[in-house]
LUMZATOR-479447 format. One record per atom (N, C-alpha, C): residue number from 0; residue in one letter; atom name; z, y, x. Coordinates in steps of 0.001 Angstrom, whole numbers. Atoms other than C-alpha are relative to their C-alpha. Layout:
REM LUMZATOR-479447
[NUM,A,CA,[Z,Y,X]] ...
This chain:
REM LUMZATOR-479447
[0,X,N,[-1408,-263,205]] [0,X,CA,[-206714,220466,197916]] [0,X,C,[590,809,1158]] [1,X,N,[-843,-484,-1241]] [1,X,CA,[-206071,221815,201445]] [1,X,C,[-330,1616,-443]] [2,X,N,[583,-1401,155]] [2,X,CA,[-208059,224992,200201]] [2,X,C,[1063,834,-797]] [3,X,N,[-523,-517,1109]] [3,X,CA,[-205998,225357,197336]] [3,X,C,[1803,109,591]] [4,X,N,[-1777,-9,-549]] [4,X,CA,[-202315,224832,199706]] [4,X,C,[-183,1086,523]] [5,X,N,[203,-1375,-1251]] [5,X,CA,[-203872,227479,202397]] [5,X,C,[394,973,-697]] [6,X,N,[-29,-1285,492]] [6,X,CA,[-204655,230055,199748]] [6,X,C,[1936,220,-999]] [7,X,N,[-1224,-152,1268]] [7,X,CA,[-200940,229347,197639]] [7,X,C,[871,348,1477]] [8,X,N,[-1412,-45,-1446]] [8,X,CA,[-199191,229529,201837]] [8,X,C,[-279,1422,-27]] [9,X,N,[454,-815,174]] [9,X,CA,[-201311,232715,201858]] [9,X,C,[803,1018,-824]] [10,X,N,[-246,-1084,1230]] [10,X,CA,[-200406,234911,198936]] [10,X,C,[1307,72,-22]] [11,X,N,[-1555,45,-394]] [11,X,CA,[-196672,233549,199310]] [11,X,C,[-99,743,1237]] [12,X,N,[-245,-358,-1613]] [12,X,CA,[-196986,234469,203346]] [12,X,C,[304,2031,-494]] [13,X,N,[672,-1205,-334]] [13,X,CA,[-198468,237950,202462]] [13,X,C,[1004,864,-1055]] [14,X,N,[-1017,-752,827]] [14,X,CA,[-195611,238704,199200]] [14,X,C,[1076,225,709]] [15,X,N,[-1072,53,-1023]] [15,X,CA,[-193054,237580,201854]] [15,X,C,[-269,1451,1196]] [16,X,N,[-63,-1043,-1014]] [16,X,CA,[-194242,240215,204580]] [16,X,C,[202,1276,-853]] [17,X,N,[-638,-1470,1064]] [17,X,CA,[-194169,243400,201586]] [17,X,C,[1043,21,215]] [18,X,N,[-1412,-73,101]] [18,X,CA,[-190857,242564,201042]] [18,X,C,[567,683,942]] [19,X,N,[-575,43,-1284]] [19,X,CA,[-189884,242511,204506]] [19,X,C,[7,1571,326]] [20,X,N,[130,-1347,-430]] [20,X,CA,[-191747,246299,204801]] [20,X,C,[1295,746,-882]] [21,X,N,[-661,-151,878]] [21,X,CA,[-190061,247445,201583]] [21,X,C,[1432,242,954]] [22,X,N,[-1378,497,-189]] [22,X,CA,[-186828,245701,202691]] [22,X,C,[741,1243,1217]] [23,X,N,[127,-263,-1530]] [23,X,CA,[-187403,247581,206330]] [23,X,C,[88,1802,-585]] [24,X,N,[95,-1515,183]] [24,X,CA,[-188028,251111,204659]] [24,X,C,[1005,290,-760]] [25,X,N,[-1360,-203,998]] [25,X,CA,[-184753,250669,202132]] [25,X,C,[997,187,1247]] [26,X,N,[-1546,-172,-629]] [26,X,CA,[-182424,249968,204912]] [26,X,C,[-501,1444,1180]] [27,X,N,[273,-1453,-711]] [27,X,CA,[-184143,253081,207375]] [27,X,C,[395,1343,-675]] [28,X,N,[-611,-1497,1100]] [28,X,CA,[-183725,255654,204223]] [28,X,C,[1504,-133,-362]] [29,X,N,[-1381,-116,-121]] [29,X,CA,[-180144,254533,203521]] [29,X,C,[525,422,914]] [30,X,N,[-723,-279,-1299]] [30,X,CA,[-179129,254606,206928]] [30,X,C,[-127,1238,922]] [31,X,N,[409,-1454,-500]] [31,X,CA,[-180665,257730,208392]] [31,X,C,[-378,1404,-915]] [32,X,N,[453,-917,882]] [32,X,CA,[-181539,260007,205038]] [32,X,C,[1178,-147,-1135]] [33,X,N,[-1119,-452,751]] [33,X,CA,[-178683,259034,202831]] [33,X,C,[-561,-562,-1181]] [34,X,N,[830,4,1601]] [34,X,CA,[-181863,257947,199710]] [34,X,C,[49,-1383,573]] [35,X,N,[-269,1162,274]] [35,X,CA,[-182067,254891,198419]] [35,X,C,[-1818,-427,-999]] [36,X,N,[1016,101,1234]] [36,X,CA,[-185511,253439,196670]] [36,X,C,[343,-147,-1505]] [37,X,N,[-22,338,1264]] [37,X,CA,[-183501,251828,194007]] [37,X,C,[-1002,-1046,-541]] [38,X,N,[705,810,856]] [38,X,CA,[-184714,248705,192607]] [38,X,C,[-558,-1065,1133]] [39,X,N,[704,852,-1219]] [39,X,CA,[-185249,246846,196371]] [39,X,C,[235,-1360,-438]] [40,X,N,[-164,1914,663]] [40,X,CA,[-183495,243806,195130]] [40,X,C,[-532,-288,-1156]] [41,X,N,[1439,346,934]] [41,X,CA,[-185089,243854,191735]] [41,X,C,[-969,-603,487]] [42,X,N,[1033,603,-264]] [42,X,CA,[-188148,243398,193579]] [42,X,C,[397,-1354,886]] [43,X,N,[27,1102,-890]] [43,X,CA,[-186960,240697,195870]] [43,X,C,[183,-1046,-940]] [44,X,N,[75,1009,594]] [44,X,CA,[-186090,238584,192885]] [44,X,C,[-1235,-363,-545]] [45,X,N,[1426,676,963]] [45,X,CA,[-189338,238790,191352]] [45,X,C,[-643,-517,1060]] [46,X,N,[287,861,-1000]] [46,X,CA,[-190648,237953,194573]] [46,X,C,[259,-1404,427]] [47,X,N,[-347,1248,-410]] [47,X,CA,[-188797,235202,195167]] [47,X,C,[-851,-1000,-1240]] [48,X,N,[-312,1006,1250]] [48,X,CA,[-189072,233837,191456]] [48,X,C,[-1754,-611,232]] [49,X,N,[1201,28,-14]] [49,X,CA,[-192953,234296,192098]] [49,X,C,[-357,-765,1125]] [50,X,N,[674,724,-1128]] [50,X,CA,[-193339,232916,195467]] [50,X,C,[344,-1749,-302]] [51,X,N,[-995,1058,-148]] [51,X,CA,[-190869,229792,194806]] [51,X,C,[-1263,-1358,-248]] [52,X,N,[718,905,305]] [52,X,CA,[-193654,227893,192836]] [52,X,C,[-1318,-108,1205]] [53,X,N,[1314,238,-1396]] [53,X,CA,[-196350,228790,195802]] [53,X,C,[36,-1210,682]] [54,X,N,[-576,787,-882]] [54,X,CA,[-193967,227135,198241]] [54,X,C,[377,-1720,-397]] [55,X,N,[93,1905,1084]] [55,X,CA,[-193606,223798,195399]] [55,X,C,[-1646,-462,422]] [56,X,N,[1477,223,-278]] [56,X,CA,[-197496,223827,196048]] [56,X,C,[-306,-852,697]] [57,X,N,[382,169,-1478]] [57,X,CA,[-197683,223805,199630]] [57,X,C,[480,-1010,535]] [58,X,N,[-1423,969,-676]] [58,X,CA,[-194649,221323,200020]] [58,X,C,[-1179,-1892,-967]] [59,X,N,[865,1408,698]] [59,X,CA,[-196719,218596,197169]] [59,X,C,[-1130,-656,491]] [60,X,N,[1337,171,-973]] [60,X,CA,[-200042,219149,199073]] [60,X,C,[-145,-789,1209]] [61,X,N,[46,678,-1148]] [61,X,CA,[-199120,218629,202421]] [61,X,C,[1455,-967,454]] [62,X,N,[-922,1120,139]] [62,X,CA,[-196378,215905,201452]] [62,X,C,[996,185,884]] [63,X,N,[-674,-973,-980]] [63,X,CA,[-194150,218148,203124]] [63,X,C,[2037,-79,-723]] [64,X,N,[-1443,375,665]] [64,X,CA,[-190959,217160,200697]] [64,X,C,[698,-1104,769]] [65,X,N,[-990,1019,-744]] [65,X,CA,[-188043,215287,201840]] [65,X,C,[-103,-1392,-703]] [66,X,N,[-244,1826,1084]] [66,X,CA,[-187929,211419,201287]] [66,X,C,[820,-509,1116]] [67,X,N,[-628,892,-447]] [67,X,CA,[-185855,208856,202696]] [67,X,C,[-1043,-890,1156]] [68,X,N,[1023,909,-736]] [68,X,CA,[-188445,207518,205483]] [68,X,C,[996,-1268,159]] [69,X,N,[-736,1344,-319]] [69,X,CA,[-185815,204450,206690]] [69,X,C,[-260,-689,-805]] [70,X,N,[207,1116,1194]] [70,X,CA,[-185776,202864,203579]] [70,X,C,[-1230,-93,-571]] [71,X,N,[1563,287,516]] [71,X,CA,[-188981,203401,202727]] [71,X,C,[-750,-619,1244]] [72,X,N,[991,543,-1339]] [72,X,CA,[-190584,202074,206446]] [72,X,C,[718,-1681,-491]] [73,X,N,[-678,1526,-107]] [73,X,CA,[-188207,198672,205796]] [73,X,C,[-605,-687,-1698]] [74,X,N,[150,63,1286]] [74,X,CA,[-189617,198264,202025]] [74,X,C,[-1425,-826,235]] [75,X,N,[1274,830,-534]] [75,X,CA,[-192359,195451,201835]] [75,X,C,[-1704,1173,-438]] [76,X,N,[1275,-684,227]] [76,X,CA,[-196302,197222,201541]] [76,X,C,[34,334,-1451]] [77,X,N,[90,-513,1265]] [77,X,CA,[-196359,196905,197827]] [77,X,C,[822,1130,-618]] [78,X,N,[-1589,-1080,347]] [78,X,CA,[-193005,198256,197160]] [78,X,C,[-326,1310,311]] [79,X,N,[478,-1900,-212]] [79,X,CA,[-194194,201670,199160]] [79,X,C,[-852,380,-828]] [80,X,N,[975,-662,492]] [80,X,CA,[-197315,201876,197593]] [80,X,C,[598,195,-1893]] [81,X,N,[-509,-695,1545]] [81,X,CA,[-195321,201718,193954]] [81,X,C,[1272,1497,44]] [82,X,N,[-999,-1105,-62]] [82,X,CA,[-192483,204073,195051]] [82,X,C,[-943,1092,482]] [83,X,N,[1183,-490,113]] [83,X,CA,[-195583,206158,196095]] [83,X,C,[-336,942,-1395]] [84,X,N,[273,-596,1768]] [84,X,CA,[-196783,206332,192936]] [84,X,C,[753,556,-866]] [85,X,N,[-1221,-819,727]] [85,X,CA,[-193460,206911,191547]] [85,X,C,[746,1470,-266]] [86,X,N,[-408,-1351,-513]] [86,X,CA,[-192916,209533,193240]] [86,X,C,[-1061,1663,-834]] [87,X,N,[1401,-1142,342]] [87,X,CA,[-196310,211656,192653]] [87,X,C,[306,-119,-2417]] [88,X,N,[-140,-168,1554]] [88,X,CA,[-195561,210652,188686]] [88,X,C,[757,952,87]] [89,X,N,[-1235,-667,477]] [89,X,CA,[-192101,212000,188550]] [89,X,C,[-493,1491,673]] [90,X,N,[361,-1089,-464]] [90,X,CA,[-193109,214844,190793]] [90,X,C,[-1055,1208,-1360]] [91,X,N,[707,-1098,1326]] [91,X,CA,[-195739,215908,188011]] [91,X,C,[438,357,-740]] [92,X,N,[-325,144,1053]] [92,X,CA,[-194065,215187,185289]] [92,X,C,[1894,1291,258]] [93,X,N,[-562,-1040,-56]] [93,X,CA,[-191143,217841,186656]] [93,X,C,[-669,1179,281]] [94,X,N,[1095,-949,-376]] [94,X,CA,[-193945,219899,187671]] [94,X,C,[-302,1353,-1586]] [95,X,N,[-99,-528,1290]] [95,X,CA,[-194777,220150,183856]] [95,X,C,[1185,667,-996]] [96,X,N,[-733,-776,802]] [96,X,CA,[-191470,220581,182671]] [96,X,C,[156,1679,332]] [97,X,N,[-784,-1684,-424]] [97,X,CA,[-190673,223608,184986]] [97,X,C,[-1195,827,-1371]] [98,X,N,[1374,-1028,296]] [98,X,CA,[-194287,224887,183859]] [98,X,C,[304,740,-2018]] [99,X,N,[-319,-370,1068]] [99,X,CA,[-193302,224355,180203]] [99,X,C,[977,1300,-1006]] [100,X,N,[-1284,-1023,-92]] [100,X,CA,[-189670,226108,180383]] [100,X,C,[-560,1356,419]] [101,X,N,[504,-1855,-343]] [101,X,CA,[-191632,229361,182189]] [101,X,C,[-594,275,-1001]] [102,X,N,[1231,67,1456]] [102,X,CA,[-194340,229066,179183]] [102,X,C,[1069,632,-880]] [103,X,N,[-637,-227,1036]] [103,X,CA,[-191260,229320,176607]] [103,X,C,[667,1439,541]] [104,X,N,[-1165,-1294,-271]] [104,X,CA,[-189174,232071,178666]] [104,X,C,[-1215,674,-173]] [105,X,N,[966,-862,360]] [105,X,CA,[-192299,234000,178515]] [105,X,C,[-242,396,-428]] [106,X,N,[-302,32,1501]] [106,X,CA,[-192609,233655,175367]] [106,X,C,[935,633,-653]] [107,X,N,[-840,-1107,670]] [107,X,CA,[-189617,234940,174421]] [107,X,C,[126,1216,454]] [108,X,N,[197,-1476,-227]] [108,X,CA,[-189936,237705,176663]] [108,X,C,[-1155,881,-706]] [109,X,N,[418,-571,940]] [109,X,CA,[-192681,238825,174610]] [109,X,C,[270,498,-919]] [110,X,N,[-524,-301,1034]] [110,X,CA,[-191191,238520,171786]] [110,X,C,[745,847,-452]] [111,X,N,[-1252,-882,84]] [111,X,CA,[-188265,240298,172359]] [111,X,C,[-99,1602,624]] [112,X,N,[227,-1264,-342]] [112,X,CA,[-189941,243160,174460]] [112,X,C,[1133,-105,1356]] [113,X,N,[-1207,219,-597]] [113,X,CA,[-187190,242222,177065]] [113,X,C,[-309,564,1272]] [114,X,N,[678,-937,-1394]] [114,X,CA,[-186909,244915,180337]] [114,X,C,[1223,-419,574]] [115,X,N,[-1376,106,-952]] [115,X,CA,[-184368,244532,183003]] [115,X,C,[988,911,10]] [116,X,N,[-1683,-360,375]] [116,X,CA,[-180844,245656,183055]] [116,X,C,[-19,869,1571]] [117,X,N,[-232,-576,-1225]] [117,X,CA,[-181943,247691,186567]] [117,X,C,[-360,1722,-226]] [118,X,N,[892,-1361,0]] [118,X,CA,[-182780,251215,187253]] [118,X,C,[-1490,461,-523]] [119,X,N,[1464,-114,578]] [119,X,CA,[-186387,250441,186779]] [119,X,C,[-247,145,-1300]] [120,X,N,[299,640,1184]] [120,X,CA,[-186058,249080,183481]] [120,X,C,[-1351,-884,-161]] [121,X,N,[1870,676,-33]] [121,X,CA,[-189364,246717,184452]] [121,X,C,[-120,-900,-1293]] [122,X,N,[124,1471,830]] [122,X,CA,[-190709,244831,181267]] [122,X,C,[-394,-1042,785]] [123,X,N,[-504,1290,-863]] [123,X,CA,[-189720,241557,182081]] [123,X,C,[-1305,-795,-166]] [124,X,N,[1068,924,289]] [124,X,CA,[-193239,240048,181005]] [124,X,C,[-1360,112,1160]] [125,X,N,[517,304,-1343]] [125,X,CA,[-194780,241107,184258]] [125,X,C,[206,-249,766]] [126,X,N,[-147,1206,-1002]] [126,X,CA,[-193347,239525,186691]] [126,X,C,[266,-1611,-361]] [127,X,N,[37,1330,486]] [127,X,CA,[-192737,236910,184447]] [127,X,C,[-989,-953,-358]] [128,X,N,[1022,334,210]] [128,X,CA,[-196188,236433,183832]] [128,X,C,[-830,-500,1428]] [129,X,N,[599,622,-1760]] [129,X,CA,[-196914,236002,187573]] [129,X,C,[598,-894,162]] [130,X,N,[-326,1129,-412]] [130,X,CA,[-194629,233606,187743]] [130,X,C,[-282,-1231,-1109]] [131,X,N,[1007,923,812]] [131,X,CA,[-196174,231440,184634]] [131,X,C,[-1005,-271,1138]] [132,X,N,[1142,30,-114]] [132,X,CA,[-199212,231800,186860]] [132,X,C,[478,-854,1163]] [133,X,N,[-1044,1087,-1178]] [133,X,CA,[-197036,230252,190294]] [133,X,C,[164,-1398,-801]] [134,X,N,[162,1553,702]] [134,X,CA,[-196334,227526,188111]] [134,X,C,[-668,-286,-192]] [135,X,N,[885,877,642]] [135,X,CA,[-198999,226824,186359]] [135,X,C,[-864,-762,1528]] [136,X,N,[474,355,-1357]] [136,X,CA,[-200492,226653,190350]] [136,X,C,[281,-1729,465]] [137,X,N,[-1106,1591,-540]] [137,X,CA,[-197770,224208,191054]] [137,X,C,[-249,-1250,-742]] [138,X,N,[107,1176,1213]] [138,X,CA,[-198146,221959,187977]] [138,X,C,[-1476,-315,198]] [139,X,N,[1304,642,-413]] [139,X,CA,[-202228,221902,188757]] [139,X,C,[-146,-960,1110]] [140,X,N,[381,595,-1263]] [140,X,CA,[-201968,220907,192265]] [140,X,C,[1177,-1454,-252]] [141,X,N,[-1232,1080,-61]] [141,X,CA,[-198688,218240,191243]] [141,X,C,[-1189,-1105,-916]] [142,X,N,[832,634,645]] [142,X,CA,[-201095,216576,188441]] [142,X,C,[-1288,-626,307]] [143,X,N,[970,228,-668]] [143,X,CA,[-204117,216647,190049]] [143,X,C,[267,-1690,1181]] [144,X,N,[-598,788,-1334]] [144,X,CA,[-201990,214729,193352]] [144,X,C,[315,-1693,-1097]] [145,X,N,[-382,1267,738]] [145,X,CA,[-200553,212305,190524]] [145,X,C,[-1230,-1094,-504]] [146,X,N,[1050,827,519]] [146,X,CA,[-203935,211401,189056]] [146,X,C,[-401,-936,1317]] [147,X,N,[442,1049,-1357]] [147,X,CA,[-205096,210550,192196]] [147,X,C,[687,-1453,429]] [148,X,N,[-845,1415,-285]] [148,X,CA,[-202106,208214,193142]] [148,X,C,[-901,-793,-1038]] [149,X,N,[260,328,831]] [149,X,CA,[-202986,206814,189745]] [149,X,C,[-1384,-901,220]] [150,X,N,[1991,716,-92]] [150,X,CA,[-206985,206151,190362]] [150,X,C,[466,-821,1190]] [151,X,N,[388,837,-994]] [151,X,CA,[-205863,204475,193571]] [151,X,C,[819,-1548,-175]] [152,X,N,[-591,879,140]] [152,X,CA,[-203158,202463,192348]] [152,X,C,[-482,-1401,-1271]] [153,X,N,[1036,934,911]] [153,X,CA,[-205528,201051,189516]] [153,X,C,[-949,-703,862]] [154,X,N,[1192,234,-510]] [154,X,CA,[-208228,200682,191664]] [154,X,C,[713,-1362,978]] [155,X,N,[-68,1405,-1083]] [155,X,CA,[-206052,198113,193538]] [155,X,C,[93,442,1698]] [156,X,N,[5,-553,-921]] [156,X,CA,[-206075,200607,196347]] [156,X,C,[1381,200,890]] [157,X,N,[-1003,-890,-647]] [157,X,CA,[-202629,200499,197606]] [157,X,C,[142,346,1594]] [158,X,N,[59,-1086,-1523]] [158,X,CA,[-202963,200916,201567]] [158,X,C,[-323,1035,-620]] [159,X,N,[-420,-1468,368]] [159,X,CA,[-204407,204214,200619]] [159,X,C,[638,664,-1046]] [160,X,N,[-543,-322,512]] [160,X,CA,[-202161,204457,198571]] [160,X,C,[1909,592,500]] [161,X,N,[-699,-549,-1320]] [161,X,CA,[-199536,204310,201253]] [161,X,C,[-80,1056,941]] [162,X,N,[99,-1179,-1216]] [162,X,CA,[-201281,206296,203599]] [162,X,C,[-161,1401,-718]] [163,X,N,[-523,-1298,37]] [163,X,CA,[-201681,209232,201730]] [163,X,C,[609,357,-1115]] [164,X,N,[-1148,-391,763]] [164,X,CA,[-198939,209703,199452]] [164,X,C,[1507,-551,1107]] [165,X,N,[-1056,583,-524]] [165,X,CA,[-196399,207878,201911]] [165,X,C,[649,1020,1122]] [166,X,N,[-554,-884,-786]] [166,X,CA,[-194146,209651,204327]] [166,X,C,[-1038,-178,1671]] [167,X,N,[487,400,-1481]] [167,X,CA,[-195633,209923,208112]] [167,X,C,[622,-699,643]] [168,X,N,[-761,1266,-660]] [168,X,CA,[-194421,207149,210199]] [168,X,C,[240,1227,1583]] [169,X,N,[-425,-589,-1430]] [169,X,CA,[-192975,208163,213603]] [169,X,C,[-1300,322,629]] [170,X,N,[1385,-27,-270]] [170,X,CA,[-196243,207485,215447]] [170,X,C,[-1117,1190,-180]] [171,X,N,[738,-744,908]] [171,X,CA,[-198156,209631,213288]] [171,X,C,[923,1903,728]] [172,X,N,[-432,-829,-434]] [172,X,CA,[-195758,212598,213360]] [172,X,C,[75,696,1668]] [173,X,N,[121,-61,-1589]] [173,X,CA,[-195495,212354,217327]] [173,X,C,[-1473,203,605]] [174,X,N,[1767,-263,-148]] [174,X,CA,[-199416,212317,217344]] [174,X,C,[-398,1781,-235]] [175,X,N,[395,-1326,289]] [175,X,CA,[-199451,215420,215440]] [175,X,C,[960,1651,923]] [176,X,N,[-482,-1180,-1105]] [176,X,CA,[-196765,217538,217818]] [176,X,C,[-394,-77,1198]] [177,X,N,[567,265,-1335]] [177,X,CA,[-198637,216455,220605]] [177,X,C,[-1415,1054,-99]] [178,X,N,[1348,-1481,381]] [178,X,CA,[-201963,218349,219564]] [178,X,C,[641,701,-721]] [179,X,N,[-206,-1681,-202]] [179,X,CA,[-200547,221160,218249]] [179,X,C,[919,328,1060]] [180,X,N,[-167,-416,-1425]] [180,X,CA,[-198476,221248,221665]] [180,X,C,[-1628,552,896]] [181,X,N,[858,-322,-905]] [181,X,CA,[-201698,220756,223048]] [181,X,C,[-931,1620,-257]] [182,X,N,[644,-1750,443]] [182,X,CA,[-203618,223508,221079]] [182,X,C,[806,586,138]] [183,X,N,[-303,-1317,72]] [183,X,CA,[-201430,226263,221599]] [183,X,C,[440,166,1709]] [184,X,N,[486,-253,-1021]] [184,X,CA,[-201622,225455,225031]] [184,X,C,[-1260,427,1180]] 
């Protein structure tokens, strides 16, 4: 799973720096030549729309979403390891809807032949089709994460069921800015 966060931080990292050139060569030709590419923000939305599900990935993987640690550290063992589980369900199970809703807009962009309302006129079914593919990313790696809870919470497993679906405890976190202080020293 870490393989599969790297390469989704990756491909997001590397759409994010284009932009940035892009972004960098729109405002130089306005400002000193007077030309314009036309269509810079166009691309930044498809960018975004495309990266957004990367960054859902990366955030499910490395349990990188916001939770309530307080109330969850004061909550007896079981209790975490079901809100745990709860979590990684519901997480999928919005995972799927998004995935579904892109599936149908897709869909109708086919259908309809549907191009953008910009200069470009881009049919809308290629970038829309990259971002089906962002999702579908997102919804693998969310399902996948859920089963797991799942096999551990059957299995009777809840410590690890705590430890890795649960938020990092202080301890933990403070462990980990300490070596990477140390490595990048």
């Amino acid at each position: 799973m870490q393989r599969f966060s790297k390469a989704s931080a990756i491909v997001f990292g590397l759409m994010m720096t284009v932009l940035c050139v892009v972004i960098a060569v729109e405002t130089v030709l306005r400002k000193f030549l007077g030309h314009s590419l036309a269509g810079v923000d166009e691309l930044s939305g498809y960018a975004i729309a495309i990266g957004a599900p990367l960054c859902f990935t990366v955030a499910v993987i490395e349990q990188a979403h916001i939770r309530i640690n307080l109330l969850h550290m004061k909550m007896p063992s079981f209790l975490q390891a079901a809100t745990n589980l709860l979590a990684a369900l519901t997480l999928a199970g919005l995972a799927l809807f998004l995935l579904v809703f892109t599936a149908r807009t897709v869909q109708k962009t086919q259908l309809f032949q549907s191009v953008a309302q910009t200069p470009w006129a881009t049919p809308l079914i290629w970038p829309q089709a990259l971002w089906l593919v962002g999702m579908s990313v997102f919804a693998l790696g969310a399902v996948l994460l859920a089963l797991r809870a799942t096999r551990l919470a059957l299995a009777g497993r809840g410590g690890a069921l705590r430890r890795d679906f649960g938020p990092d405890t202080v301890e933990h976190e403070l462990e980990a800015e300490l070596s990477d202080l140390k490595a990048r020293a």
